[in-house]
BAGUFI-500523 format. One record per residue (C-alpha): residue number from 0; chain; x, y, z. Coordinates in nm, 4 decimals, decimal comma, always signed. Example, Ala and Ser with C-alpha at 12.3 -4.5 7.8 and 13.67 -1.06 7.14 Angstrom:
2
seq:mol:px:py:pz
0:A:+1,2300:-0,4500:+0,7800
1:A:+1,3670:-0,1060:+0,7140
//
This chain:
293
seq:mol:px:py:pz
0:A:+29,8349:-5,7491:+3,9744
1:A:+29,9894:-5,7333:+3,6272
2:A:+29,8552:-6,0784:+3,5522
3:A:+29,5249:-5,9517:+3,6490
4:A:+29,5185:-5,6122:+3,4288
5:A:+29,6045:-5,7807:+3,1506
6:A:+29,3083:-6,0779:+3,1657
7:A:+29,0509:-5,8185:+3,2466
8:A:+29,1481:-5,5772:+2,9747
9:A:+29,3591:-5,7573:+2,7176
10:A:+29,2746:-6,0886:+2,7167
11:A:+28,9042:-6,2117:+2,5519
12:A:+28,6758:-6,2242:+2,8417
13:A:+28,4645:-6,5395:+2,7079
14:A:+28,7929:-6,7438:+2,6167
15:A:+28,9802:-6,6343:+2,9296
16:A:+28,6773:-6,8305:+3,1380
17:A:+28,6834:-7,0874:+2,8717
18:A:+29,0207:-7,1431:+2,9149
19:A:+28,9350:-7,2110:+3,3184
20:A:+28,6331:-7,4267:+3,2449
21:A:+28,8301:-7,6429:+3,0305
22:A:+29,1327:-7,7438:+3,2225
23:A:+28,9777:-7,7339:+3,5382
24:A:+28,7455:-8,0559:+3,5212
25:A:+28,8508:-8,3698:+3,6119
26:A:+28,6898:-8,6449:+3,4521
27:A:+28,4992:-8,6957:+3,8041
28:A:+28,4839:-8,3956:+4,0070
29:A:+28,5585:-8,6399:+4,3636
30:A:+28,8894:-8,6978:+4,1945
31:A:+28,9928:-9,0053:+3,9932
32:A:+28,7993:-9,2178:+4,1794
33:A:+28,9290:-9,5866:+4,1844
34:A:+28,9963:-9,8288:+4,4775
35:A:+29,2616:-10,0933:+4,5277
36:A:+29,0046:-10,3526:+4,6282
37:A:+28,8361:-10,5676:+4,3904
38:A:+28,5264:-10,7047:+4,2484
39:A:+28,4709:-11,0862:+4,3083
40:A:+28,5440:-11,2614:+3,9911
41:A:+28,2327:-11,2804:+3,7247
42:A:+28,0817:-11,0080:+3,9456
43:A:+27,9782:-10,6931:+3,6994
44:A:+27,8261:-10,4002:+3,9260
45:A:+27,6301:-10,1395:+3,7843
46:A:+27,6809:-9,7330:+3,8751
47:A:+27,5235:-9,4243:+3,8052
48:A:+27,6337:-9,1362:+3,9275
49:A:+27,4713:-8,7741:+3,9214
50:A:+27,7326:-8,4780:+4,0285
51:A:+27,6013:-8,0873:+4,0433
52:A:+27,8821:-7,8679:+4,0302
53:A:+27,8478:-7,4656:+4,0828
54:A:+28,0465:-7,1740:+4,1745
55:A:+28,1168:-6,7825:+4,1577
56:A:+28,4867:-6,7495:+4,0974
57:A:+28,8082:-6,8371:+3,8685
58:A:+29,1783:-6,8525:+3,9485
59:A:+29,3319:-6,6911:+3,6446
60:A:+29,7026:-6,8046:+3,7052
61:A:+29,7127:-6,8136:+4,0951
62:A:+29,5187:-6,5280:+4,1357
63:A:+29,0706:-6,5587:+4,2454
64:A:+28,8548:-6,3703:+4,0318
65:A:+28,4879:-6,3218:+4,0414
66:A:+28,3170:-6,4674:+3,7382
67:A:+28,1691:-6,0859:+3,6640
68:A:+28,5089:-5,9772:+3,6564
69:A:+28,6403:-6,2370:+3,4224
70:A:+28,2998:-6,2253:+3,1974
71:A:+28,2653:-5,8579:+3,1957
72:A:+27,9317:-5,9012:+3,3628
73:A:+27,7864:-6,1877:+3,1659
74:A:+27,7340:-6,4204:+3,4196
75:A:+27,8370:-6,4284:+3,8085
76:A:+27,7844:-6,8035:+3,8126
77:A:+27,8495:-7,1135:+3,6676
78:A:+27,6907:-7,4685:+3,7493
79:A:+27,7819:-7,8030:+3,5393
80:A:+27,5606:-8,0570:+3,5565
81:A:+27,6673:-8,4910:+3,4964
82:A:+27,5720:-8,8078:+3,4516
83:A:+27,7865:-9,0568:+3,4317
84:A:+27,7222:-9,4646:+3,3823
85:A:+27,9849:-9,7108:+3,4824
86:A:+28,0596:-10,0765:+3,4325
87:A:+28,2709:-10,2882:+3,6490
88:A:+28,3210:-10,6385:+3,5855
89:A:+28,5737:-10,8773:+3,7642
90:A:+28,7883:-11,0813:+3,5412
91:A:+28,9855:-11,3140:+3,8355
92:A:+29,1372:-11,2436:+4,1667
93:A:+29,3779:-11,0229:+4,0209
94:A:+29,2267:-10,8309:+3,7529
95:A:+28,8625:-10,6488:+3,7011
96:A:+28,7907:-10,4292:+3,4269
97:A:+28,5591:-10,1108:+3,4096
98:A:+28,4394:-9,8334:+3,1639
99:A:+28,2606:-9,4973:+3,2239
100:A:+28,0377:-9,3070:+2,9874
101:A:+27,8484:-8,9716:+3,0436
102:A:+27,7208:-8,6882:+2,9662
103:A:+27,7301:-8,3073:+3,0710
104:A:+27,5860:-7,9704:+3,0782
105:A:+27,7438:-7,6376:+3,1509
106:A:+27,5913:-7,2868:+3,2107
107:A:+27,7722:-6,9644:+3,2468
108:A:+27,4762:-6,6663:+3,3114
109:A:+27,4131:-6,5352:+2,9713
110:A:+27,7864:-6,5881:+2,8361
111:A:+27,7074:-6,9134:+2,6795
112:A:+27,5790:-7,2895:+2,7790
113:A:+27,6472:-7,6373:+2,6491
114:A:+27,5764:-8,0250:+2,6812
115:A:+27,7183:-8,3221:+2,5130
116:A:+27,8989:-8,6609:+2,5467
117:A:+28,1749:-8,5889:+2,8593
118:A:+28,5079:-8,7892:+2,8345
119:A:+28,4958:-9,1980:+2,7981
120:A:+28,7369:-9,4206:+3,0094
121:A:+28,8088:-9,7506:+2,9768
122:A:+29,0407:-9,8838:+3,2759
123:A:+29,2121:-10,2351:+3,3153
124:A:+29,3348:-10,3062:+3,6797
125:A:+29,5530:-10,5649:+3,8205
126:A:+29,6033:-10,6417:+4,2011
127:A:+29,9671:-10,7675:+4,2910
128:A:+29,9575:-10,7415:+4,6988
129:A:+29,6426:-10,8777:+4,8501
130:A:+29,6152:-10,7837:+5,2165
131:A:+29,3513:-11,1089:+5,3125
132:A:+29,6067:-11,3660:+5,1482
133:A:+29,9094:-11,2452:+5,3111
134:A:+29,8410:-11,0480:+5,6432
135:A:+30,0426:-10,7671:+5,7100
136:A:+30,1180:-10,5965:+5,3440
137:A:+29,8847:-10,3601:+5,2307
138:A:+29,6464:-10,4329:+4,9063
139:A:+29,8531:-10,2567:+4,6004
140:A:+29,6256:-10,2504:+4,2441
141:A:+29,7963:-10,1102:+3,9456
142:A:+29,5444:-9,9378:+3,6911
143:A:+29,5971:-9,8509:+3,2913
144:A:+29,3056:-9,6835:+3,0956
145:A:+29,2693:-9,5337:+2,7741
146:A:+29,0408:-9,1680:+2,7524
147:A:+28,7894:-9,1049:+2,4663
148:A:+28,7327:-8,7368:+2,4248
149:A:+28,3549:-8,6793:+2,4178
150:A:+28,1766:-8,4741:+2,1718
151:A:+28,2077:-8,1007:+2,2747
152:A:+28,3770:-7,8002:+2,1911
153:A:+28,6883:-7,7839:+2,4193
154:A:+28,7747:-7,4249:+2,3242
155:A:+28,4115:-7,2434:+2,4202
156:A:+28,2998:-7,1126:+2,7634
157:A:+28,0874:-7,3758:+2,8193
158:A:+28,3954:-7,6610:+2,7955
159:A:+28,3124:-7,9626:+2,8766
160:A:+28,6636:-8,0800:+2,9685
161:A:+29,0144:-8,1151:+2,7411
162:A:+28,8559:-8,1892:+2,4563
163:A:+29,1442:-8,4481:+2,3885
164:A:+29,2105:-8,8100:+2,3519
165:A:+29,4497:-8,9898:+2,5984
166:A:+29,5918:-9,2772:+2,8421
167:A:+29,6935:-9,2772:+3,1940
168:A:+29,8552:-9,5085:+3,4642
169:A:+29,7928:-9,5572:+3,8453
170:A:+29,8474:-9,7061:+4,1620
171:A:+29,6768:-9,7659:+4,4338
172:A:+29,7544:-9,9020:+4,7767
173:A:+29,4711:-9,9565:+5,0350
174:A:+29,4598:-10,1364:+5,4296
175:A:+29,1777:-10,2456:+5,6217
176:A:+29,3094:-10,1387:+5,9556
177:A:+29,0213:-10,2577:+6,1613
178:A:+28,6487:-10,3704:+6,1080
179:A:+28,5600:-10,0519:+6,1375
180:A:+28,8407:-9,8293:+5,9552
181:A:+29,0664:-9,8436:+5,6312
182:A:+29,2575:-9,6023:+5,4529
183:A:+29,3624:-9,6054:+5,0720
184:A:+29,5517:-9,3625:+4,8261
185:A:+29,5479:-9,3228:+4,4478
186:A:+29,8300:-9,1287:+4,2629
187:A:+29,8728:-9,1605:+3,9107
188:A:+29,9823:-8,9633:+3,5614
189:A:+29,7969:-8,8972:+3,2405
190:A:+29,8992:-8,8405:+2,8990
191:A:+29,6733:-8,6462:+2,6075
192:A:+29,7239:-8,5837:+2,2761
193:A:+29,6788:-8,2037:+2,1164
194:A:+29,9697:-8,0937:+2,3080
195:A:+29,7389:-8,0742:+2,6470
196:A:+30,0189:-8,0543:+2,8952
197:A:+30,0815:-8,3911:+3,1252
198:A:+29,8975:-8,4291:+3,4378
199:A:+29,9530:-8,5666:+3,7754
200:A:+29,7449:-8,6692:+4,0774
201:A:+29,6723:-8,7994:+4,3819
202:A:+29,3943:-8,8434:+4,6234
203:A:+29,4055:-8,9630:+5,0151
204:A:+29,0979:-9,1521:+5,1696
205:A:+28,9524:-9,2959:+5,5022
206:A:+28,6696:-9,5067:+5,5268
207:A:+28,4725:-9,5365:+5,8927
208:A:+28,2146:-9,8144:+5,8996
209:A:+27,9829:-9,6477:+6,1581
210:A:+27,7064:-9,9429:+6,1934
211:A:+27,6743:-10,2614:+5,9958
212:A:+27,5392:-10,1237:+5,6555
213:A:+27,6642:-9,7106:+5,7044
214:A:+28,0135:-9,5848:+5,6395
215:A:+28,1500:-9,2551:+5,6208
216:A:+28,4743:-9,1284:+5,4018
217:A:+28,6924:-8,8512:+5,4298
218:A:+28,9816:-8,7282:+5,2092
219:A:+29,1571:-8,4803:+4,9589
220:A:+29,2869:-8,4858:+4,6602
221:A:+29,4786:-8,2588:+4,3719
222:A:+29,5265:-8,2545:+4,0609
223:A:+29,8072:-8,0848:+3,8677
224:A:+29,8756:-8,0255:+3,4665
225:A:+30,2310:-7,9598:+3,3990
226:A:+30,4150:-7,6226:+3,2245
227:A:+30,4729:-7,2798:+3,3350
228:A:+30,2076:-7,0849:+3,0461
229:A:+29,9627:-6,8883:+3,2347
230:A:+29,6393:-6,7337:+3,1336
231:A:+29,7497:-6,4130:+3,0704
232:A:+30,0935:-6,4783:+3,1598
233:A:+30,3855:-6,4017:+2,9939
234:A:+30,3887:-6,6083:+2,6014
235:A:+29,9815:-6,6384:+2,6295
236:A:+29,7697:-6,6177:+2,3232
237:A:+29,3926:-6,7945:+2,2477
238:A:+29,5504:-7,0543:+2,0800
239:A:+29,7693:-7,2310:+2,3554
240:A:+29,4908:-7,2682:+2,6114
241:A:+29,5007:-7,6763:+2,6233
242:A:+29,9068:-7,5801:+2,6820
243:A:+29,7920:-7,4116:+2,9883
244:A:+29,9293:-7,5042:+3,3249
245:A:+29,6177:-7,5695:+3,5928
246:A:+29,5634:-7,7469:+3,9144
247:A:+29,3143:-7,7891:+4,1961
248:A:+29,2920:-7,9768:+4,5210
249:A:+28,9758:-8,0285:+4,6729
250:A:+28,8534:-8,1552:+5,0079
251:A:+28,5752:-8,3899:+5,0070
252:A:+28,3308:-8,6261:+5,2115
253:A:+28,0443:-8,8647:+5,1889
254:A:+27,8096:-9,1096:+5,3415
255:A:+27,7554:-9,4653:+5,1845
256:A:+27,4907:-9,7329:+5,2571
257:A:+27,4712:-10,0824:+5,1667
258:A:+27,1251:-10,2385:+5,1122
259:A:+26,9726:-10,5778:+5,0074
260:A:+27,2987:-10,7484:+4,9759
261:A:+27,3734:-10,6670:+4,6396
262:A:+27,2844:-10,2021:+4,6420
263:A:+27,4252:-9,8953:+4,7721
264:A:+27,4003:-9,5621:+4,7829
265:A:+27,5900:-9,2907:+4,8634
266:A:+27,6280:-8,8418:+4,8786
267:A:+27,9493:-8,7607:+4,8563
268:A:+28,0166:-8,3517:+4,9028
269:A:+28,3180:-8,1481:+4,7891
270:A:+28,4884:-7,8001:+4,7520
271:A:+28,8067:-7,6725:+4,5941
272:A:+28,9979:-7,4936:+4,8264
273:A:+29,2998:-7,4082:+4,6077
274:A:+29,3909:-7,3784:+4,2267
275:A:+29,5580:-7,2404:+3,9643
276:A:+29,4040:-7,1528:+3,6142
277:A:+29,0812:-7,3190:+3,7046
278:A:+28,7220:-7,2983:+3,7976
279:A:+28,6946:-7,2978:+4,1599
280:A:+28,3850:-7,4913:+4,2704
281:A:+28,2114:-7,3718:+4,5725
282:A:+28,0065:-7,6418:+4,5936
283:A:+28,0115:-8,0501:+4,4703
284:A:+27,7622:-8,2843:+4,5033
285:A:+27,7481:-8,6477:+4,3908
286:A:+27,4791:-8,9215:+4,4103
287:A:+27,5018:-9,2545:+4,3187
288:A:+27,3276:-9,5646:+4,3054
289:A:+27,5222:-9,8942:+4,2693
290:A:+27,3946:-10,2445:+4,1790
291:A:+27,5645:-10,5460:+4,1731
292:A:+27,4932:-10,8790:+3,9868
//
């Protein structure tokens, strides 16, 4: 409870929450996002994605606080709003290349409110195991990408994200076990600049094709910055919040269907069930809409 006196009555309410806000988005809120399998050479695939985020609680260090707590009473809710556009494009059988743009808007009650530009990533990925050329390995895709820090203030309430440029490396290993089920993981580290601690993570997936065009996927994922500084923990002060050790794991689901040969849609839903300096979101919802040329 120490923790907890001092970020109620020491520590600046509206930075304390910024702090949370900050650290505690993932560039997409269903995780990373990638998949070992890829495009079909000179294939480029268009996505847009919509994601409505919202919840009524905080975990300042490991501990849940209300939002009226943390805020003093200036809001008991926040929602974030994106948009996101991304380009995939595939360069042979081994490699395919992709970028995502977006943009974002944040609302805490009457504390404060902001839009702008979200984080830019530009990925390369390169497939060295192929599971349809040689039967019985799994398909293994190693991913590099380079982070563009969009234009927001990474230091109000309303953060955006980390407010920081920066690179990060990945694998992922998926199997089609059947016609109708596969299973795939992603773990991978990033690196920002503006002394924003390292981060980790990893997500876990299963696809179930129920009918010809329908599938359904399943998994959970986490997502973990490194360091031991605490909001309101012992060496705290305003100024170190990127320096601030978070993390989150979330459980999520969705529904995907595959239209006119070349489209797809799909609702994916999510909630964080755990975390650590970090917004916890009640409630995550993502549509998108996917065409491919």
């Amino acid at each position: 409870m120490t923790i907890c006196t001092f970020t109620l009555h020491a520590l600046p309410t509206r930075t304390a929450l910024a702090a949370v806000l900050a650290l505690g988005l993932p560039l997409s809120a269903l995780a990373e996002g990638d998949s070992p399998w890829l495009p079909i050479p000179g294939d480029l695939s268009i996505s847009v994605n919509q994601t409505q985020q919202s919840g009524k609680s905080a975990y300042i260090g490991s501990t849940e606080l209300a939002l009226t707590a943390i805020t003093g009473g200036g809001a008991d809710k926040y929602t974030r709003s994106t948009t996101q556009l991304r380009l995939g494009y595939g360069i042979s059988d081994a490699m395919s290349v992709d970028a995502t743009v977006g943009n974002g808007k944040v609302k805490v009650g009457r504390a404060d409110n902001d839009k702008g530009q979200t984080d830019s990533v530009i990925g390369l990925n390169w497939r060295v195991l192929d599971e349809f050329e040689s039967p019985g390995v799994p398909t293994l895709t190693l991913r590099a990408a380079a982070i563009f820090k969009g234009s927001y203030d990474g230091g109000r309430l309303a953060a955006l994200g980390n407010d920081a440029n920066g690179v990060e490396i990945g694998v992922l290993l998926g199997k089609q076990l059947s016609p109708w089920f596969a299973l795939w993981a992603e773990a991978g580290l990033q690196n920002r600049s503006d002394n924003v601690p390292n981060a980790s993570y990893y997500s876990l997936n299963g696809r179930f094709n129920v009918a010809p065009q329908w599938s359904l996927n399943l998994g959970v994922a986490n997502k973990k910055y490194s360091g031991n500084l605490d909001i309101g923990g012992p060496g705290f002060a305003p100024t170190r919040f990127q320096q601030v050790r978070a993390e989150r794991t979330l459980v999520k689901g969705g529904v995907a269907w595959a239209f006119a040969g070349n489209q797809g849609l799909a609702l994916n839903l999510a909630k964080v069930t755990s975390g650590r300096n970090t917004v916890k979101d009640d409630s995550v919802v993502g549509l998108s809409y996917t065409y491919a040329f």
